[in-house]
N, C-alpha and C positions, 0 to 999 in steps of 0.2 A: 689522449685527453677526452674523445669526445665518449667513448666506452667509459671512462670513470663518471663522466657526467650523469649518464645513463645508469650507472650504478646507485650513485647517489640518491637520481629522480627514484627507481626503486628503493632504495631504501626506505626516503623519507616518507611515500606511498606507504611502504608497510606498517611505519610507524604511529602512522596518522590513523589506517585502519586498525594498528592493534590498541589506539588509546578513545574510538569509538567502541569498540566489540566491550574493552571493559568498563567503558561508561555505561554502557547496556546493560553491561552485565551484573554489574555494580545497585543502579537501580531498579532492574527486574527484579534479584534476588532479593533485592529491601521488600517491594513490593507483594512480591510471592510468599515472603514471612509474616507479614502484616496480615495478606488476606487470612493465612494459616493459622494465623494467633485467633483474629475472629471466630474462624470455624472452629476451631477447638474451646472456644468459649461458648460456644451453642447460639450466639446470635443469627447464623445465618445456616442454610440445612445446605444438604451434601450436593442437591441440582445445583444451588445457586453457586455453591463454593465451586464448582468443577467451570463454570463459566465466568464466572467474576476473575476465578487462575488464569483465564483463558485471555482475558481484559488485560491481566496484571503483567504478559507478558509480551503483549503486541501494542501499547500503550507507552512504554518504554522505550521503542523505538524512534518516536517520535522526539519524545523527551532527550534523550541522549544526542538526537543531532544539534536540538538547541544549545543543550548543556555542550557541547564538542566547540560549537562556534562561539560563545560563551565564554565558556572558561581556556581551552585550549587555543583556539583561533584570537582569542583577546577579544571579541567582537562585540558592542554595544547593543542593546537587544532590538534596538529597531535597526539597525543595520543586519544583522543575524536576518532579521524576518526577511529583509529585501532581500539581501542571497538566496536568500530560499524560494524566493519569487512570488513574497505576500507582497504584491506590487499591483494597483489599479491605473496605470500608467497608459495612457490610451483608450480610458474608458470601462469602468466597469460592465455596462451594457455589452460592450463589442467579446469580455472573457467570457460572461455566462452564454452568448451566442455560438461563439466558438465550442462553451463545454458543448451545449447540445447540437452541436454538428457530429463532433466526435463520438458521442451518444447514439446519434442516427445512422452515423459508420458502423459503430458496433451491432445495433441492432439489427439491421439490414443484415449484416455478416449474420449474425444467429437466426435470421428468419430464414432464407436462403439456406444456411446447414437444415434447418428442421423443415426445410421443402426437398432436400436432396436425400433425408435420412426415410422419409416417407416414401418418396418415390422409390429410392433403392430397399425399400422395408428392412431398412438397418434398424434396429433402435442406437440412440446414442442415450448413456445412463452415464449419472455422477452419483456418488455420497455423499451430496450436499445436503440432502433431505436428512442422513444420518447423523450427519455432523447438527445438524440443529433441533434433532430429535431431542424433546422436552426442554427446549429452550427456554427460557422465559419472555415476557415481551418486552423489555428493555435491550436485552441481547440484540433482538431485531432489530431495534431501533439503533443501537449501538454498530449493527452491520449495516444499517444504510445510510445511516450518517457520517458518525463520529471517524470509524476505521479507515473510510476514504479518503478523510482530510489526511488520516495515520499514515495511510499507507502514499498518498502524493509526496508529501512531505518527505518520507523518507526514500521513495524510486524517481519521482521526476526532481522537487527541489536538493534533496544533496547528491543523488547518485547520477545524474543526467552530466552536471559541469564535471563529474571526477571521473567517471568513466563511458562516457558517449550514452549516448540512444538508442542503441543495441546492446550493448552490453546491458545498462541497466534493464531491460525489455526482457532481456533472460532472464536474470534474473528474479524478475517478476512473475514471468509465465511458471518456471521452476518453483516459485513460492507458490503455485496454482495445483500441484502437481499430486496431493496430499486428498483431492477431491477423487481421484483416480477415473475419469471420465471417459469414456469409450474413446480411441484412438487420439486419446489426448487432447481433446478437443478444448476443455477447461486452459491449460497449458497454452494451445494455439492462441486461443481467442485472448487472455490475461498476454501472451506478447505482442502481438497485432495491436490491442489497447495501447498498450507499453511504448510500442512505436510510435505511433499516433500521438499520443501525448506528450512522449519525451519530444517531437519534432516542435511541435504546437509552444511546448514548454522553452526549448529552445530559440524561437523566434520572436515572443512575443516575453519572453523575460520575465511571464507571470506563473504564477501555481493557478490560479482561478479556474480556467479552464477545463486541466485536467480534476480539478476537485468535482467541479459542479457538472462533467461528464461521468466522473466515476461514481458520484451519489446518485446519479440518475439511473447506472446499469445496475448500483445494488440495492435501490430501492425496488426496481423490478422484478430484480429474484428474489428479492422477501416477500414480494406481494406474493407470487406466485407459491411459494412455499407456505404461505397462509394459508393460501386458493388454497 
């Protein structure tokens, strides 16, 4: 009996994962055809199109877990938001304190790397400069804003209750992984965050936190990538 239960729980896991994937995938591709109709209408030129596609696909994600709790989950939409841990519950001042603790964790972590990479006359190098080469400045703007809420949203408020704090964290770091950073350092440091947050996230039953930590480390690497 207790094996069949166990089957079941995967099951219904798969199920639920295979009718976000097509919620995604459903509304990325609307998206991804929309922007493509524009472009090929001559409204918008070929920089903006390769990054606006770039919008049209990690924007969905976010979308899709509302539309999941929504329409699948049956969930009312301020109930949906509180699952998700848009919750001020203890104090707004006490989440944004918390984001910048966590902010200050990470930072420290990355000053320390770039005191260790010095002293051992390692460089550590990413493609992060490449990846935003002739970017526009909305793009920016849109990485150190918007995509943080995106990406909370989708690793600490739905993936933290469904698959732990570590799992999610990998998942995360592995979403990191596409920078290709000297010994993976991109990778380490996005699941260390990950940790941190999904822990924060789970204690305090708020998204806030991890939002207003994680716009604070990508507002840094914009600036710096302006620098």
């Amino acid at each position: 009996m207790p094996k069949a239960t166990k089957k079941a729980s995967l099951a219904d896991n798969l199920i639920r994962a295979g009718v976000f994937l097509l919620i995604y995938v459903v509304i990325s591709s609307v998206l991804e055809g929309v922007v493509y109709l524009v472009y090929s209408a001559g409204y918008i030129g070929y920089n903006n199109f390769t990054f606006i596609s770039d919008v049209a696909t990690l924007i969905p994600l976010s979308i899709a877990v509302f539309a999941y709790a929504i329409f699948y989950k049956k969930m009312k939409p301020r109930k949906a938001l509180t699952s998700l841990g848009f919750s001020a519950k203890g104090g707004i001042i006490n989440k944004i304190v918390l984001g910048v603790v966590i902010f200050l964790v990470i930072f420290v972590l990355e000053l320390v790397i770039s005191l260790i990479s010095v002293a051992a006359n390692v460089s550590i190098n990413t493609n992060v400069g490449t990846v935003f080469a002739g970017a526009p400045i909305w793009f920016y703007i849109f990485s150190a804003t918007i995509e943080p809420i995106n990406e909370e949203i989708l690793f600490r408020g739905f993936l933290v209750p469904r698959l732990g704090i570590i799992a999610s964290a990998v998942i995360f770091g592995l979403a990191h992984y596409s920078y290709y950073s000297t010994f993976g350092v991109e990778v380490i440091a996005a699941f260390i965050f990950g940790t941190i947050a999904g822990y924060v996230f789970r204690k305090t039953k708020s998204i806030y936190p991890g939002i207003v930590a994680h716009i604070l480390v990508n507002t840094i690497a914009v600036i710096s990538l302006i620098g």
